[in-house]
C-alpha positions in Angstrom: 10.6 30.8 -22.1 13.7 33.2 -23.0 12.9 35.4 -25.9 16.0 35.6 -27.1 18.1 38.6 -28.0 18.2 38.7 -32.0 21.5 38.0 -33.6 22.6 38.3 -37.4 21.5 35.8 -39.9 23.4 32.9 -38.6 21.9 32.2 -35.3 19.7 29.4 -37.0 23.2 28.0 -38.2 22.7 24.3 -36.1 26.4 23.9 -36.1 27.0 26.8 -34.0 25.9 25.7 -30.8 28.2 22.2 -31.0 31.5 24.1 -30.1 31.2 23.7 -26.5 33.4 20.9 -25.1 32.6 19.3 -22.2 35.0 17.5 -19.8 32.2 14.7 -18.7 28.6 14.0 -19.4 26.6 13.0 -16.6 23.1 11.4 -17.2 20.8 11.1 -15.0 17.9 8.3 -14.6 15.1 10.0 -13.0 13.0 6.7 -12.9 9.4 6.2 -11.1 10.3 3.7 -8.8 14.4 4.6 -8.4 16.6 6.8 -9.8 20.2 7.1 -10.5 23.3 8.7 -12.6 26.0 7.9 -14.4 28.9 9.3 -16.3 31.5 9.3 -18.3 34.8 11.7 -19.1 34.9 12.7 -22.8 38.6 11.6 -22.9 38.2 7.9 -21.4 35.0 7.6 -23.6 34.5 3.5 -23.1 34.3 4.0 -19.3 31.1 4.2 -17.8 31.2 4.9 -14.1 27.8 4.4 -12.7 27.3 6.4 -9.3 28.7 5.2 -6.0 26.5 2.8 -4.1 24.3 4.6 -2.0 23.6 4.0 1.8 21.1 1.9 3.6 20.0 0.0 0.6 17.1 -2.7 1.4 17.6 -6.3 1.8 17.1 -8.3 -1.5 17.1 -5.3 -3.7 20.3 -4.1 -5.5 20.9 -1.2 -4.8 23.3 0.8 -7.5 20.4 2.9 -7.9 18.3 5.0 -5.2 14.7 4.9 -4.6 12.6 8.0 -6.4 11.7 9.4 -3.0 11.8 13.0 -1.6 11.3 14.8 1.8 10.7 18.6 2.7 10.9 19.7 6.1 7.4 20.8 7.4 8.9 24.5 5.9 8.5 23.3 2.8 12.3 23.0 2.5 14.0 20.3 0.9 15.5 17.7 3.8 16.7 14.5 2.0 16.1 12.4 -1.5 16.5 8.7 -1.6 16.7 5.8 1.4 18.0 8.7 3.3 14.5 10.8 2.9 12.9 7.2 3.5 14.9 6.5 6.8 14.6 9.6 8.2 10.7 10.1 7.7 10.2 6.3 9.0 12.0 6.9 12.3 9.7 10.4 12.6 7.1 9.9 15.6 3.8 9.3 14.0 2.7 12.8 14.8 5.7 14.8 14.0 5.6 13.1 10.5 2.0 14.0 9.8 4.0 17.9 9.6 6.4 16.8 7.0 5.8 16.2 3.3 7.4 13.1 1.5 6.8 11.8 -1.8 7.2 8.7 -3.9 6.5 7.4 -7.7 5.7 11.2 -8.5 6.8 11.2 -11.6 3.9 9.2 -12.8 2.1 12.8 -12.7 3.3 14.1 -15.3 2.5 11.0 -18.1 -1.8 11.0 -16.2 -2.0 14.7 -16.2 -3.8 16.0 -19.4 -2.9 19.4 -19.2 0.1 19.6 -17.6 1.2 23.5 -16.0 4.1 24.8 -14.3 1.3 25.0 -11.6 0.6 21.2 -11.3 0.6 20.1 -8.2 1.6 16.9 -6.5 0.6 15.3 -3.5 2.4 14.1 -0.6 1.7 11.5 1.8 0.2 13.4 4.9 -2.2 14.8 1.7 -0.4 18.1 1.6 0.0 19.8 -2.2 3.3 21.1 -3.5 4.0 22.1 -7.0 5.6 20.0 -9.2 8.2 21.9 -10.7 9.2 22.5 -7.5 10.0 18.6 -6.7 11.2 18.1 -9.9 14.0 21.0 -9.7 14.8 19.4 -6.0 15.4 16.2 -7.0 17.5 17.3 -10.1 19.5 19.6 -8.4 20.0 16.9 -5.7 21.4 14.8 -8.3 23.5 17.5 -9.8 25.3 17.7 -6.6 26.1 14.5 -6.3 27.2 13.6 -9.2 29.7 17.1 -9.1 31.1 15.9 -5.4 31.8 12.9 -6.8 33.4 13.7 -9.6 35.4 16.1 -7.8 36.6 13.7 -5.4 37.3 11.4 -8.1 39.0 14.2 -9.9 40.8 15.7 -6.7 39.7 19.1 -7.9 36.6 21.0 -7.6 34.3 20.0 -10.6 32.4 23.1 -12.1 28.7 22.6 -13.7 30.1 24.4 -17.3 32.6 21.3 -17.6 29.0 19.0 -17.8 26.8 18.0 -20.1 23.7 16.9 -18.6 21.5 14.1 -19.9 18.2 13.3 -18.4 16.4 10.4 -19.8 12.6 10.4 -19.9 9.8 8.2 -21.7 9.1 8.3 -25.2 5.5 8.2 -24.8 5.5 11.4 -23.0 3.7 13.8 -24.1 5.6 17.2 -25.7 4.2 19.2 -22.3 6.4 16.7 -20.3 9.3 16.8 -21.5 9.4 20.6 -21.9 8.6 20.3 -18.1 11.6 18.1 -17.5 13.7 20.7 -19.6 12.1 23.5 -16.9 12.7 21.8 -13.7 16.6 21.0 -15.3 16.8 24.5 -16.1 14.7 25.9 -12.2 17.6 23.0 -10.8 20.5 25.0 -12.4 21.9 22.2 -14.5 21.7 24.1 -17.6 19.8 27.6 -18.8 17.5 28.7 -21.7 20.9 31.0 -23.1 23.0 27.1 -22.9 20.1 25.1 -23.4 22.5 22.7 -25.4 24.2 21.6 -22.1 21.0 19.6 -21.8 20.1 16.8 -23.9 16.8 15.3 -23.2 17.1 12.0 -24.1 14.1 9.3 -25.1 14.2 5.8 -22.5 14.0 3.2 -25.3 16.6 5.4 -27.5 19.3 5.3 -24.8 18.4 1.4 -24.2 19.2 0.7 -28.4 22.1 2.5 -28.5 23.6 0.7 -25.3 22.3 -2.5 -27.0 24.7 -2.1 -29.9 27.2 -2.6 -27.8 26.7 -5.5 -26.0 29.2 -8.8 -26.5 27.2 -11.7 -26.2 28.9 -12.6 -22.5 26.7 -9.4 -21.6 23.3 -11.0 -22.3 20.9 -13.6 -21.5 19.1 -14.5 -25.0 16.1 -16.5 -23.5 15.7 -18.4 -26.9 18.6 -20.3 -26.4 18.2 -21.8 -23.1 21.7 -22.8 -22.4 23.9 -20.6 -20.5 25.8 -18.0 -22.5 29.4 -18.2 -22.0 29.3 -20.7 -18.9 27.2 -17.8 -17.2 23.8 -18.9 -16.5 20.7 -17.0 -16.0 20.3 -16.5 -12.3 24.0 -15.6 -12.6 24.1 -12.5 -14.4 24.3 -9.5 -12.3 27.8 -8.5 -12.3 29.0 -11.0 -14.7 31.6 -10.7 -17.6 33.9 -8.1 -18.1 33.1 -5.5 -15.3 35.3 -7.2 -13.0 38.5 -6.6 -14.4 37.9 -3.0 -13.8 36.2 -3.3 -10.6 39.1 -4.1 -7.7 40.4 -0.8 -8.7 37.7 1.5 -8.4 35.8 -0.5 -5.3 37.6 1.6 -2.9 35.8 4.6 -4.5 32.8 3.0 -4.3 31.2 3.6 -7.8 31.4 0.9 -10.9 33.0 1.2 -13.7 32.1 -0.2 -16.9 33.9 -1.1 -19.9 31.9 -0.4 -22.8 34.4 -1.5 -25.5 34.2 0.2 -28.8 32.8 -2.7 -30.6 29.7 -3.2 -32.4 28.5 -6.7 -30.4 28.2 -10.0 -31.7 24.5 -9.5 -32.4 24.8 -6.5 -34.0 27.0 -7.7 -36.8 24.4 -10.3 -37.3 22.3 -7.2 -38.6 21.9 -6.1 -41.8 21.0 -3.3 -43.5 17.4 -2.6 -43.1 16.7 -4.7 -40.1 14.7 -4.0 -37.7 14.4 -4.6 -33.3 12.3 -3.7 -31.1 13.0 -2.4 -27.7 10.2 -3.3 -24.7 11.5 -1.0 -21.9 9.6 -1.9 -19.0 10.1 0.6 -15.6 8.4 1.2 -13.0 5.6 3.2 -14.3 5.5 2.9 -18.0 5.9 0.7 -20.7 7.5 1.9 -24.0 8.1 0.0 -26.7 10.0 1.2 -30.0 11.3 -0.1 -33.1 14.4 1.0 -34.9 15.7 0.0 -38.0 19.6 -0.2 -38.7 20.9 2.2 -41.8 24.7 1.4 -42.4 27.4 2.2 -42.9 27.6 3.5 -39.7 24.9 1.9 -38.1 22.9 4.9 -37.5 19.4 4.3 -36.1 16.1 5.3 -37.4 13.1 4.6 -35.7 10.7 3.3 -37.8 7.5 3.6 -35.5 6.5 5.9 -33.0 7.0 4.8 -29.8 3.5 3.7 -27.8 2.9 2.4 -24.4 1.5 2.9 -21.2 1.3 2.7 -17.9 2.0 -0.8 -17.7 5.0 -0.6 -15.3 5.9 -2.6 -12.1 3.4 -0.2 -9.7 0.9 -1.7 -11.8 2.0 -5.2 -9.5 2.2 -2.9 -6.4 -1.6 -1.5 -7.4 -2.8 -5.0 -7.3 -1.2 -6.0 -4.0 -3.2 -2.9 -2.8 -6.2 -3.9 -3.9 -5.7 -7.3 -2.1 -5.4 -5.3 1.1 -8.8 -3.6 0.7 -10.5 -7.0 -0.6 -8.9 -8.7 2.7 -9.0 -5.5 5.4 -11.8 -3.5 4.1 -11.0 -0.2 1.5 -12.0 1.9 4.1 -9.3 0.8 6.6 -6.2 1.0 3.9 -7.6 4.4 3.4 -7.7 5.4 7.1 -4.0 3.8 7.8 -2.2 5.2 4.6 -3.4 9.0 6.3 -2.7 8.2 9.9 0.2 6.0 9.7 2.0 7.2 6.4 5.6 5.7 7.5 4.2 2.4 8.1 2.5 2.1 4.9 5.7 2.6 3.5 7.4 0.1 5.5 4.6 -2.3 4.3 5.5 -1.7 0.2 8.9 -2.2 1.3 8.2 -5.4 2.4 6.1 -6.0 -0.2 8.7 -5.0 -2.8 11.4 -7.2 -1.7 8.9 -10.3 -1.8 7.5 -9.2 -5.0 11.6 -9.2 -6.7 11.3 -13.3 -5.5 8.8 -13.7 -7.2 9.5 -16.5 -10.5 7.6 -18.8 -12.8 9.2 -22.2 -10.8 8.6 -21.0 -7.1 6.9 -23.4 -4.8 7.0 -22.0 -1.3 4.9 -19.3 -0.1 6.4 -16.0 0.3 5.8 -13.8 3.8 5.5 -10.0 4.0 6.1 -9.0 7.2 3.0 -6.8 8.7 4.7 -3.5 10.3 3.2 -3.9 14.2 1.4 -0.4 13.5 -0.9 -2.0 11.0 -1.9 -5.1 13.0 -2.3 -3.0 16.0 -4.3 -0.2 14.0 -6.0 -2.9 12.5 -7.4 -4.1 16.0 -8.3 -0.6 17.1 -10.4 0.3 14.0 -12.1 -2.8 13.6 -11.7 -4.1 17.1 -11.0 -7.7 15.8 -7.6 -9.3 14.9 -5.7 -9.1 11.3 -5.7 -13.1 11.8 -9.7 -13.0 12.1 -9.9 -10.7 9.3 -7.5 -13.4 7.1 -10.2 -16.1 7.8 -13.1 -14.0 7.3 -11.9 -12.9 3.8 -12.2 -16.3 1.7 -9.0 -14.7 -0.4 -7.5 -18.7 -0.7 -3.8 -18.1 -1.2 -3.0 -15.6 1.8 -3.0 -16.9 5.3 -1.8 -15.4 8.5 1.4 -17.7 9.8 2.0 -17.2 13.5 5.2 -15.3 12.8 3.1 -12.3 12.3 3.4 -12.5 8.6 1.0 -12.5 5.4 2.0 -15.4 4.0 1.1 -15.5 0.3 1.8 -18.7 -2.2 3.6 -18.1 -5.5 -0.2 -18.1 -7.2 -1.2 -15.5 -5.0 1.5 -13.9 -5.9 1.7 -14.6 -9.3 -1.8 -13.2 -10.0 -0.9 -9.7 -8.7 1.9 -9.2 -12.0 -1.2 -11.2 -14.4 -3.0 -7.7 -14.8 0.7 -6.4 -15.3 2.1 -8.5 -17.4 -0.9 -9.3 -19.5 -1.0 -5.6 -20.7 2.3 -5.6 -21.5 2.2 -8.7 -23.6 -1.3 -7.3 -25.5 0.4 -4.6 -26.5 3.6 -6.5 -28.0 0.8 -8.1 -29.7 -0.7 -5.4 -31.4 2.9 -4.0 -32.3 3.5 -7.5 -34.1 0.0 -6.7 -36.1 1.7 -4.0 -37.6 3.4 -4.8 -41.3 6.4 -3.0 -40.2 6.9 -4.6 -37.5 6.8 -8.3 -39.4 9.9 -9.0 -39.7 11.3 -8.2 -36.5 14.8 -10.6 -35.3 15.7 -9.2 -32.0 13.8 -7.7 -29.0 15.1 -6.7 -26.3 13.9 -6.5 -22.9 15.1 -3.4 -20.7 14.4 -1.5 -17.8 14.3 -2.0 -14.2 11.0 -4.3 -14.4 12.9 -6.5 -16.9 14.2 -8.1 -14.1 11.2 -9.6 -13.3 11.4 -13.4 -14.7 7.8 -13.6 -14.8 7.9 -10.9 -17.3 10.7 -12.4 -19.0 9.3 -16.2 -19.4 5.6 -14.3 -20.7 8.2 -12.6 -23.3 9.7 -15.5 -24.6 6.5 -17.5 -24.6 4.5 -15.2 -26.4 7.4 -14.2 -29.0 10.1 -16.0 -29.1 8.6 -17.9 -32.5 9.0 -14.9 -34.3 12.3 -13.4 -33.0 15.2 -13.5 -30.3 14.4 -12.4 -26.9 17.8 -10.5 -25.3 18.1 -9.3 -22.0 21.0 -7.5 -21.2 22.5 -8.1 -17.9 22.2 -5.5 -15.6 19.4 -4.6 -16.8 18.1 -1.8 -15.0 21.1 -0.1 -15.8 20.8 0.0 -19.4 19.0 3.2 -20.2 21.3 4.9 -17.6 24.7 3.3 -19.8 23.3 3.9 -23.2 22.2 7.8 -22.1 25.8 8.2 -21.3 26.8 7.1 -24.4 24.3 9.1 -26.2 25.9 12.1 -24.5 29.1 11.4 -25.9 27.7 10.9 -29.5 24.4 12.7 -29.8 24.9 12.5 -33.5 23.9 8.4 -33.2 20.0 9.2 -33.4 19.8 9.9 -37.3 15.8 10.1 -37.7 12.7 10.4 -35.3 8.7 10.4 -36.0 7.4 13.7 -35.6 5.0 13.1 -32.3 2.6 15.9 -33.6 1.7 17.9 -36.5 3.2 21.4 -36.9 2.1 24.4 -38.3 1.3 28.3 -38.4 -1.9 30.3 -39.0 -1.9 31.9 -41.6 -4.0 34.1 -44.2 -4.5 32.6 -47.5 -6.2 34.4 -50.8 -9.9 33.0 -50.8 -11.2 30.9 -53.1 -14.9 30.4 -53.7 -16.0 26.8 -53.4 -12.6 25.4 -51.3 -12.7 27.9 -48.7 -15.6 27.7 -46.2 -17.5 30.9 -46.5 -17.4 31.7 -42.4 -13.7 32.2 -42.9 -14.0 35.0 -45.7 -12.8 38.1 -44.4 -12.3 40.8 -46.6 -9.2 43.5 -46.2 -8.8 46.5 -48.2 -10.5 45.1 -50.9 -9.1 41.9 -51.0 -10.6 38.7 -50.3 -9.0 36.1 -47.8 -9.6 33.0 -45.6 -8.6 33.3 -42.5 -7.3 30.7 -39.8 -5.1 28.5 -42.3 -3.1 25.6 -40.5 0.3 25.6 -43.0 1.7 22.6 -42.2 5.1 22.2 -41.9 5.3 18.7 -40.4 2.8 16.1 -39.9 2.4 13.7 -36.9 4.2 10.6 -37.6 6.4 11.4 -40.3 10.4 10.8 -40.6 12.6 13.8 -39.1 15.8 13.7 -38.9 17.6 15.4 -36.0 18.2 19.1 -36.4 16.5 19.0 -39.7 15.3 22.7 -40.8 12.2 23.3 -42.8 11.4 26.9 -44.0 8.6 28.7 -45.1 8.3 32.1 -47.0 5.5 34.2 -46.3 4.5 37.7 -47.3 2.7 39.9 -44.9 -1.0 41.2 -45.6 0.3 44.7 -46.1 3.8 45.4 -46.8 4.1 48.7 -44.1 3.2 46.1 -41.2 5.3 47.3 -38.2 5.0 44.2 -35.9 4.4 41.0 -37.9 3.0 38.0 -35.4 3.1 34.4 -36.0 1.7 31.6 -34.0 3.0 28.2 -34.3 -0.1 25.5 -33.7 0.5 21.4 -33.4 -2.2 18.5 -33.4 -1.5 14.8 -32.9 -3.9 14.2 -35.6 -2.6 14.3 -39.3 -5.1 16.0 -41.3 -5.7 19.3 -40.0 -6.9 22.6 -42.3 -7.7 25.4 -39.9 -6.0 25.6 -36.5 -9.9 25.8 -35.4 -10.0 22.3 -35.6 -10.6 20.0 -32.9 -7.2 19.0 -31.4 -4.8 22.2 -32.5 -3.2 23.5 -30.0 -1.0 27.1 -29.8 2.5 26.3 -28.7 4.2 29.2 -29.8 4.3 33.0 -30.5 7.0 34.4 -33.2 6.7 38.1 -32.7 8.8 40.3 -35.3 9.1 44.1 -34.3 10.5 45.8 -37.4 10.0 49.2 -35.6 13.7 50.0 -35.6 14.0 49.6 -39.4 14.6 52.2 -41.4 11.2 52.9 -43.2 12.3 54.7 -46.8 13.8 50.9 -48.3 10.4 48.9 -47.2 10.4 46.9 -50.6 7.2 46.9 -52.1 6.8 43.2 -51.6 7.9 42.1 -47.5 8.9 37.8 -47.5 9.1 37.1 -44.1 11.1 33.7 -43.8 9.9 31.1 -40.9 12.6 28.3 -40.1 11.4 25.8 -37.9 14.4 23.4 -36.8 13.6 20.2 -34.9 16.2 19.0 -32.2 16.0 16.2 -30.0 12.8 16.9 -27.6 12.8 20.1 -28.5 11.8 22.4 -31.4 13.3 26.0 -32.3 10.9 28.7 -34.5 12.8 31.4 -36.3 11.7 34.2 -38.1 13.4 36.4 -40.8 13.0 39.6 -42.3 14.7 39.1 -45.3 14.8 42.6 -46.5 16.4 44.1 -43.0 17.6 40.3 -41.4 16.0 41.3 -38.1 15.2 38.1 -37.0 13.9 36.6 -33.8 13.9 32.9 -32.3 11.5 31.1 -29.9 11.3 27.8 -28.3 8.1 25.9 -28.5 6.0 26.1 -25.7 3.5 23.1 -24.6 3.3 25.0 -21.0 2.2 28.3 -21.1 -0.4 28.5 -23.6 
């Protein structure tokens, strides 16, 4: 964390920092499954260009985006991100690639790990460590320079990283530690620095999703409630559809899309009123988020009226239980055994897998086949020393049989009970949103995110809600978050109000008082009597901030010729918290004002020390004051270090 070098009195002034102009914003969808960027130039704001289309994408999968997939050199150096890291490591002999590290779906990490470090580690596939930070910052910085080689050959002169402000899109129901990790591996990656952290802007999945929603024009959507096609577009039909094509002969030479995002509130939107309310189910590939936000006009500002919650409900949850079929049908100990000794082959065979599992619908008849990479079948017959075929029969699984093509062939029930699990979870926890009283009057919800596209998901949506409100998907779906962060770039102002996702406070020293305090917290000082180890709250967990909101404190030191005056900043997720002993509380930060320098003769009987704490968009800034001498001295909250 920077301690930063104390300025005057203004430095907690939140309109400072907003002078920088940038020439584009560039934001970044670091997803679990595939990742991607888009951007936008701050003076041809209703374009969204969404990266060129990468190389080698897989059959039956759309590929605007680029799998979430990294390689190092057996060095530990950074080789290749993407299909790219994927091809490469496939066409390694089986030997040589046991040397190199790759790694997939990491990002997963950082939502299971309770106590997340800038030491975690992650795990590639040959079972080799690496630290996380370390991946992150590779894959970031990979981005980065894509997206600044593209944009200077678009702009036919060399693109600087000061002309960019950087958005990076991450969960909602990410933890604090997280997203300051995010923030790290942005800042390790070179996209921004703790001096400019305002280059950055963290921005929350769902959020970018609603704000993206806004705009849509009802050509741009599929509302499932109404069955018919929208605007002579029918369902299977959307991808692509509408306006984009106007656009789209003229930049297809350059390879990347462009998007008209007109400067419209959409046909839906002006449906709303004042006060209503949406939900947004953004379904990835490794979580699940839903939110609801509430519409405050004039302006149409949103305010999110209940935390977001979630889990890890996302499409790997599908890939999990196609896993888990495996070990039922070849033994657990033999899935094991290959994934080690045949790592590129196991990817191969989730490859497959995941281009069966996107034809996958609620109507399909005929069986779909994966295609066995030869390595397994003939790994399979040295391990076991019997046929994958024998093994089929010997398994009783009904709906998977061997066809003499080499394939697994499944039937659409087989397949449709590997997303149940899923899907199932997902819908539960609509469920118990709709419980909530807030959440009763509902009229839209919206279905984004890149397992969206998934029609099973979509028809177990409509089924289960679409009584009590109107079930939108936006076309192009998985590219919504990556077009409404973008947008959010441009207008960071757009977010009026968040929930607090923890309780804030200091310690602090409070004059005792017989029968309130708990006598093991008396301690006496000079004569005086306090209790020590105070929580003063400044926040609690779930209530309404808005966006660089300030709240201040006053507080007096315990003797008025204290030279270095320390205050530690505590959070808790739970509400109710009196002493930061409590279970749950948590140090995150350390305000530490050195008043050595100040001349000692005008030491006012009586010191205030003021305490500012101002809370941005993932992130939250501590100030303290000296009011007497305005030495001041600002520090970041840290869910990392302590």
């Amino acid at each position: 964390m920077g301690r930063s070098v104390t300025k005057g009195q203004n430095d907690a002034d939140p309109n400072v920092s907003e002078q920088q102009t940038f020439l584009v914003v560039v934001a970044i969808d670091f997803g679990t499954t595939s990742s991607g960027y888009a951007y936008s130039f701050t003076k041809e704001p209703e374009c969204i260009h969404v990266m060129r289309r990468w190389e080698g994408g897989d059959p039956g999968v759309s590929n605007q985006k680029t799998p979430t997939t990294i390689l190092l050199t057996p060095e530990r150096k950074f080789h290749s991100f993407g299909y790219a890291a994927r091809d490469f490591y496939h066409d390694l002999d089986p030997n040589e690639a046991k040397q190199w590290l790759y790694l997939e779906k990491f990002k997963m990490k950082l939502h299971t790990t309770g106590d997340l470090t800038m030491d975690t580690e992650l795990t590639a596939a040959n079972g080799k460590k690496v630290k996380a930070l370390e991946i992150f910052a590779y894959a970031l910085q990979y981005f980065k320079e894509q997206a600044l080689k593209e944009l200077s050959d678009q702009a036919g002169s060399e693109f600087e990283n000061s002309d960019v402000r950087w958005v990076i899109t991450v969960p909602a129901i990410w933890k604090q530690p997280a997203k300051q990790f995010m923030r790290q591996a942005a800042y390790q990656a070179g996209l921004a620095s703790p001096e400019n952290s305002e280059q950055l802007i963290i921005a929350l999945e769902p959020e970018a999703a609603s704000i993206y929603c806004r705009k849509l024009r009802l050509h741009q959507m599929t509302d499932l409630s109404s069955k018919a096609a929208v605007n002579g577009y029918s369902s299977s039909d959307t991808v692509g559809a509408g306006f984009a094509q106007a656009k789209e002969h003229v930049r297809r030479n350059r390879q990347s899309r462009t998007f008209l995002v007109e400067n419209v509130i959409g046909e839906i939107w002006s449906e709303l009123e004042e006060g209503d309310k949406y939900v947004v189910v953004d379904s990835g590939g490794g979580t699940v988020d839903l939110t609801v936000h509430q519409i405050r006009l004039p302006e149409g500002h949103l305010k999110e009226l209940y935390k977001a919650t979630g889990g890890p409900y996302g499409s790997l949850g599908v890939d999990y239980e196609f896993e888990k079929l495996l070990c039922k049908i070849f033994g657990e100990d033999f899935i094991e055994q290959f994934k080690i000794k045949r790592p590129a082959a196991w990817v191969d065979l989730m490859i497959a897998f995941e281009s069966r599992k996107r034809a996958a619908a609620p109507d399909r008849t005929n069986p779909l086949n994966i295609t066995l990479p030869f390595s397994f079948i003939d790994y399979y017959k040295k391990f076991r020393g019997h046929s994958v075929e024998h093994a089929l029969r010997k398994s009783n699984v009904d709906f998977v049989k061997w066809s003499s093509q080499g394939m697994l062939r499944m039937s659409p029930d087989a397949m449709n009970a590997l997303f149940k699990p899923t899907i199932d979870s997902i819908i539960e926890h609509l469920r118990d949103l709709f419980q909530k009283p807030e959440v009763s009057t509902v009229k839209f919800l919206f279905l984004v995110g890149g397992f969206a596209e998934a029609p099973l998901l979509q028809q177990a949506v409509q089924a289960a809600f679409g009584d009590k409100c109107r079930v939108i998907i936006p076309q192009d779906v998985g590219l919504t978050i990556l077009k409404g962060a973008v947008l959010f770039g441009l207008d960071p102002a757009v977010i009026k109000v968040r929930r607090s996702p923890l309780t804030y406070g200091v310690g602090v020293l409070n004059r005792y008082v017989e029968g309130k305090h708990p006598p093991e917290k008396l301690l006496v000082k000079d004569g005086t009597r306090w209790c020590t180890d105070v929580f003063d709250k400044f926040i609690s967990a779930d209530q309404s901030v808005a966006l660089g909101e300030l709240v201040k404190r006053s507080y007096t030191p315990a003797k008025p010729s204290q030279l270095v005056i320390v205050i530690n900043i505590y959070s808790s997720e739970l509400d109710d918290v009196s002493f930061i002993t409590d279970p749950g509380v948590k140090k995150c930060g350390t305000l530490r004002l050195d008043l050595t320098g100040a001349s000692s003769t005008n030491v006012p009987a009586r010191r205030e020390i003021q305490t500012l704490m101002q809370f941005g968009d993932t992130e939250i800034k501590a100030t303290a004051i000296d009011i007497a001498t305005s030495k001041s001295v600002k520090v970041g909250i840290d869910f990392l270090n302590y």
